[in-house]
N, C-alpha and C positions, 0 to 999 in steps of 0.2 A: 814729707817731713824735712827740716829743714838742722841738715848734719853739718854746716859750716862754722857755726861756732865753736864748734867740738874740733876740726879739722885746724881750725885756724890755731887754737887754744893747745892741740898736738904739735902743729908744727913750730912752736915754738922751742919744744925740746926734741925732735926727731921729726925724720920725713918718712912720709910712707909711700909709697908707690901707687899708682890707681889699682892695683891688682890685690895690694893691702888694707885700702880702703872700703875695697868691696868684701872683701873678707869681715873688716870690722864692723860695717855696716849690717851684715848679716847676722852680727852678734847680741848689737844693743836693742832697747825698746827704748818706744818714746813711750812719755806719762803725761798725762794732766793730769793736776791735783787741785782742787777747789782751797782756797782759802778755810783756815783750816785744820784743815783735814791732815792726820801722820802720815808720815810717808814710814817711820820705824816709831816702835812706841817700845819703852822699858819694859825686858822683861822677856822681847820676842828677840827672836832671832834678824838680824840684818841681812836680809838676803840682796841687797844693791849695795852697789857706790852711786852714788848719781853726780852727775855733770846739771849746773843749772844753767837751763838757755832761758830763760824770765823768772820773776818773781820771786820770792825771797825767803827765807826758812830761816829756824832758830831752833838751836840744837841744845835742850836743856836735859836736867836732873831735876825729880820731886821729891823728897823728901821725907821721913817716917810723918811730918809734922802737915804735909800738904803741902811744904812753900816748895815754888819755882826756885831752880836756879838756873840761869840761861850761861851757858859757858861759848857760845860762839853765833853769828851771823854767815849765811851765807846768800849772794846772790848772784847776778849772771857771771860766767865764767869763774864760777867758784864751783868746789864741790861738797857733797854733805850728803854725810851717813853717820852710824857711830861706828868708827873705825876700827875699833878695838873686837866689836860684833862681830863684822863685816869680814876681819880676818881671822879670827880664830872661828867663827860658826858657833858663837856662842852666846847668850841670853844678854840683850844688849843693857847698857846703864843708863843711857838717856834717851831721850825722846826727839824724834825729828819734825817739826809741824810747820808747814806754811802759814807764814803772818801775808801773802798774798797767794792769791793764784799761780800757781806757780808749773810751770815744765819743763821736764827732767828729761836726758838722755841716761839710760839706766844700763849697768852691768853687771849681773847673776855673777852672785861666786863661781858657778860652774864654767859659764861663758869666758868670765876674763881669764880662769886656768885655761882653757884651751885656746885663750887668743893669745897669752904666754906663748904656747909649745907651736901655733902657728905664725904668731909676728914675734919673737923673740924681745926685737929692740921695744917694743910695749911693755917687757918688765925696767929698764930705764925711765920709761915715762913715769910707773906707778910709783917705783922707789924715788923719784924727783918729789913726786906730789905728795909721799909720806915723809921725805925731809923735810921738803917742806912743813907739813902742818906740823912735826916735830918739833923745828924751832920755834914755830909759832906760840904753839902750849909753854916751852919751856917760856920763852919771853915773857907771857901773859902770866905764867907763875911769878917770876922775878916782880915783873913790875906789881902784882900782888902785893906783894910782901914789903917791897922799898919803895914803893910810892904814895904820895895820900891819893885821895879819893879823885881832887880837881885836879891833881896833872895824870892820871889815869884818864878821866874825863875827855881833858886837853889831848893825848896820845889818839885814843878814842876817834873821836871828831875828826883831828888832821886826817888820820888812817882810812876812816872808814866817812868821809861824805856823804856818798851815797845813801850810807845804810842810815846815818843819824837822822836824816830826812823822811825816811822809811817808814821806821819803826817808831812804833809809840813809846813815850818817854818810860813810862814805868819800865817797858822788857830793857831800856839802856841802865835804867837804875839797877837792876837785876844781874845783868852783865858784869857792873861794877859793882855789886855787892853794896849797896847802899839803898834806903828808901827813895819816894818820888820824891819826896819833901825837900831831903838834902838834894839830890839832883837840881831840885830848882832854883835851892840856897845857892850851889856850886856855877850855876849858869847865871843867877845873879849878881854875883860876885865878879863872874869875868865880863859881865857888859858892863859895870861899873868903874871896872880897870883898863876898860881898851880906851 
């Protein structure tokens, strides 16, 4: 199984040792998941963080009413779970599903407590990776509320290339809280203007 992008993706905020590595290596599972298919669905309990090393996921919310709401994208060297599950061990709010095939490096609540009290510098790593998506959200609420729709859009795109190539237009419309329709108004608009 191929544990380098994990390694590389860590050494960016801490080093570990070979001796630590084997340690963490002994910790995680690897997954395939089929296009798809949940990796956490509403409702359950979040028993992973996952690390993606391919393929792409979308972390939404359903509604009394049945509609999608997609509140995030993630793909290689991203990670995704619903985090809020995930740490407190409790009945998660969104649902995590592969828009590809997708494989994960995975870590059990139980596992990453005890790689805590065995690699120490690992809770650094995980508080990095929950500021992070911290400001991420708080961002993503902001520009909610003070943005229209097309420079959400425009933010979107620049940010995320990758994924807007990715993913089918309606899960972007969904993202940003608007129909396909307008989406298409919105992207007609900007190849008119460039």
């Amino acid at each position: 199984m191929n544990n380098q992008p994990l390694i590389e993706y860590i050494n960016k905020f801490i080093n570990l040792t070979t001796e630590e590595e084997t340690i963490l290596f002994s910790k995680i599972v690897h997954r395939n998941y089929l296009k798809d298919q949940y990796i956490v669905q509403q409702g359950d309990v979040c028993k992973s963080a996952n690390f993606i090393i391919s393929g792409c996921t979308k972390t939404f919310y359903v509604d009394k009413e049945g509609q999608e709401h997609i509140v995030m994208f993630s793909i290689e060297d991203w990670w995704t779970s619903d985090l809020g599950s995930f740490i407190t061990q409790t009945s998660a709010d969104f649902n995590v599903q592969c828009i590809e095939s997708t494989q994960l490096i995975q870590f059990t609540y139980d596992n990453l407590e005890e790689l805590y009290k065995e690699i120490p510098k690992l809770e650094r790593l995980f508080r990095k990776i929950i500021e992070r998506a911290f400001v991420a959200s708080q961002k993503r609420i902001i520009r909610n509320f003070s943005l229209s729709a097309k420079e959400r859009y425009q933010i979107f795109k620049k940010s995320n290339p990758l994924i807007d190539q990715r993913v089918p237009q309606y899960m972007i419309a969904s993202y940003l809280g608007v129909t396909k329709e307008f989406l298409s108004k919105i992207k007609s608009q900007i190849i008119q203007n460039q």
